[in-house]
Every structure is written in C-alpha cells, then in structure tokens.
C-alpha positions as CSV (number, residue, x, y, z in Angstrom):
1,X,-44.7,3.6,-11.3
2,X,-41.7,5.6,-11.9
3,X,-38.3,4.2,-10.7
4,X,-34.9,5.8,-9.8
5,X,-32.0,4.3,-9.5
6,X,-28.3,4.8,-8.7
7,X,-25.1,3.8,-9.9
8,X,-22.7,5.5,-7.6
9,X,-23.0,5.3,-3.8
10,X,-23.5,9.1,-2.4
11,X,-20.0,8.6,-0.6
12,X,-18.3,7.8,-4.2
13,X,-14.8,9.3,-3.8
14,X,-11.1,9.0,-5.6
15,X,-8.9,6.9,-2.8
16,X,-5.3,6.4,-3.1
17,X,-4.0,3.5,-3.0
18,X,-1.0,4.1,-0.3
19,X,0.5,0.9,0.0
20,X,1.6,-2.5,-2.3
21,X,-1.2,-3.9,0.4
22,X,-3.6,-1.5,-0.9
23,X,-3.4,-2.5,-3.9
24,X,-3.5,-6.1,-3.8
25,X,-6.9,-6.0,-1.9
26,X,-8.4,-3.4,-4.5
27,X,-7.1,-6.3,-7.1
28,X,-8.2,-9.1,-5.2
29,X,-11.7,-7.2,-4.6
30,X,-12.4,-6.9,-8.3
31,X,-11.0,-10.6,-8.9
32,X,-13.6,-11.8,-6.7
33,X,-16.4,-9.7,-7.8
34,X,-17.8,-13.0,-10.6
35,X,-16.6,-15.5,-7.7
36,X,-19.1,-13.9,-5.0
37,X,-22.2,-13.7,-7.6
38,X,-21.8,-17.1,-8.2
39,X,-20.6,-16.3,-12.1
40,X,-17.5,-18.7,-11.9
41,X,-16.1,-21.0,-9.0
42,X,-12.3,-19.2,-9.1
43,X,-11.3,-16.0,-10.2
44,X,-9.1,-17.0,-13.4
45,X,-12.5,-18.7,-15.1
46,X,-13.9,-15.4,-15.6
47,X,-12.9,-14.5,-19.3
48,X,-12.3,-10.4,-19.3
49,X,-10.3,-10.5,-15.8
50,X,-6.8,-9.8,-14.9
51,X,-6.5,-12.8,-12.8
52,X,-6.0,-14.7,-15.7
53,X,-3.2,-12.9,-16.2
54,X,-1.4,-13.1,-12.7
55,X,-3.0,-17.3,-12.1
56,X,-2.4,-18.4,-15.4
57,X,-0.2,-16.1,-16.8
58,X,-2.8,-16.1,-19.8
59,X,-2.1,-12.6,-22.2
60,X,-3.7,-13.4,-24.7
61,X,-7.6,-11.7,-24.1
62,X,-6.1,-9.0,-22.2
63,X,-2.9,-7.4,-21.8
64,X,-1.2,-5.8,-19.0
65,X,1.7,-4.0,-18.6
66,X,3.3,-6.1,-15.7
67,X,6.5,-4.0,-15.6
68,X,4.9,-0.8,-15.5
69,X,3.0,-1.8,-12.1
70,X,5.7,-3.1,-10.6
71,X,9.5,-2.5,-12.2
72,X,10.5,-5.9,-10.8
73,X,8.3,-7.8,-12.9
74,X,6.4,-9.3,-9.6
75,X,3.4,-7.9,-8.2
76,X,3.2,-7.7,-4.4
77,X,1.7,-11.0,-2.9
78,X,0.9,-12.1,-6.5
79,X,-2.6,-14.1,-6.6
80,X,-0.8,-17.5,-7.4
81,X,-3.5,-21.0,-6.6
82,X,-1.1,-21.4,-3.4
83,X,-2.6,-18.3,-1.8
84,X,-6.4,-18.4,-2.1
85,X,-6.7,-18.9,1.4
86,X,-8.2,-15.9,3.2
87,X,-8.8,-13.8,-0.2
88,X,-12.7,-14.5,-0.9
C-alpha cells in the first residue's frame, strides 16, 4: 500500500516577524516543541536548543550571536526560570 506524506502544511508561507512580541512567541514556540512531546520536562534540558543559551546562559553546544539580535545585549521578555508561567 503506497503512502504519501507531507512535510510542509499547504498554507506554508514566509511571515515577518513585526514585533520584539513576535519574536519571543516564535522563540518560545520552538523552545517548547521537546517540552510538549514529552522529550524533556523544561526547555533548557533539551541539548541542541537555544534556551540553554537564554536559561542557563550555556554557550558552549551552540552559539548565538546575542548582540546581533538585540544591540542591548537583552532579548525582549528574555525566557529566565521566573517567567515560565503562561509560556507552555
């Protein structure tokens, strides 16, 4: 029995992201991505993810470019343990 499947939804379109708001829900999406499947119980256990980065201020697997996002060196709302509420 032959099979297709997709990997992009038919609606699959560039979006821009408008506002600092924007952004931090497109971040906190993908941060919670292994947290919904049930991969890890908070975002900064999962290995390859930026939120190691922004919770634990962990560089060392991957590297970003914190100025470069945001010239004064702070994201806006900045995932910090204090402000899980609401996110997931």
């Amino acid at each position: 029995m032959k099979q297709d499947y997709k990997i992009w939804a038919n609606d699959f379109h560039p979006v821009a992201l408008k506002s600092d708001r924007w952004v931090r829900q497109k971040i906190d999406y993908i941060h919670y991505n292994p947290v919904r499947k049930g991969f890890v119980e908070l975002p900064e256990h999962w290995k390859y993810s930026s939120a190691r980065n922004w919770i634990l201020g962990d560089d060392r697997i991957i590297k970003i470019d914190r100025d470069s996002l945001w010239p004064e060196g702070k994201a806006p709302g900045a995932i910090v343990k204090s402000d899980r509420a609401g996110l997931q």
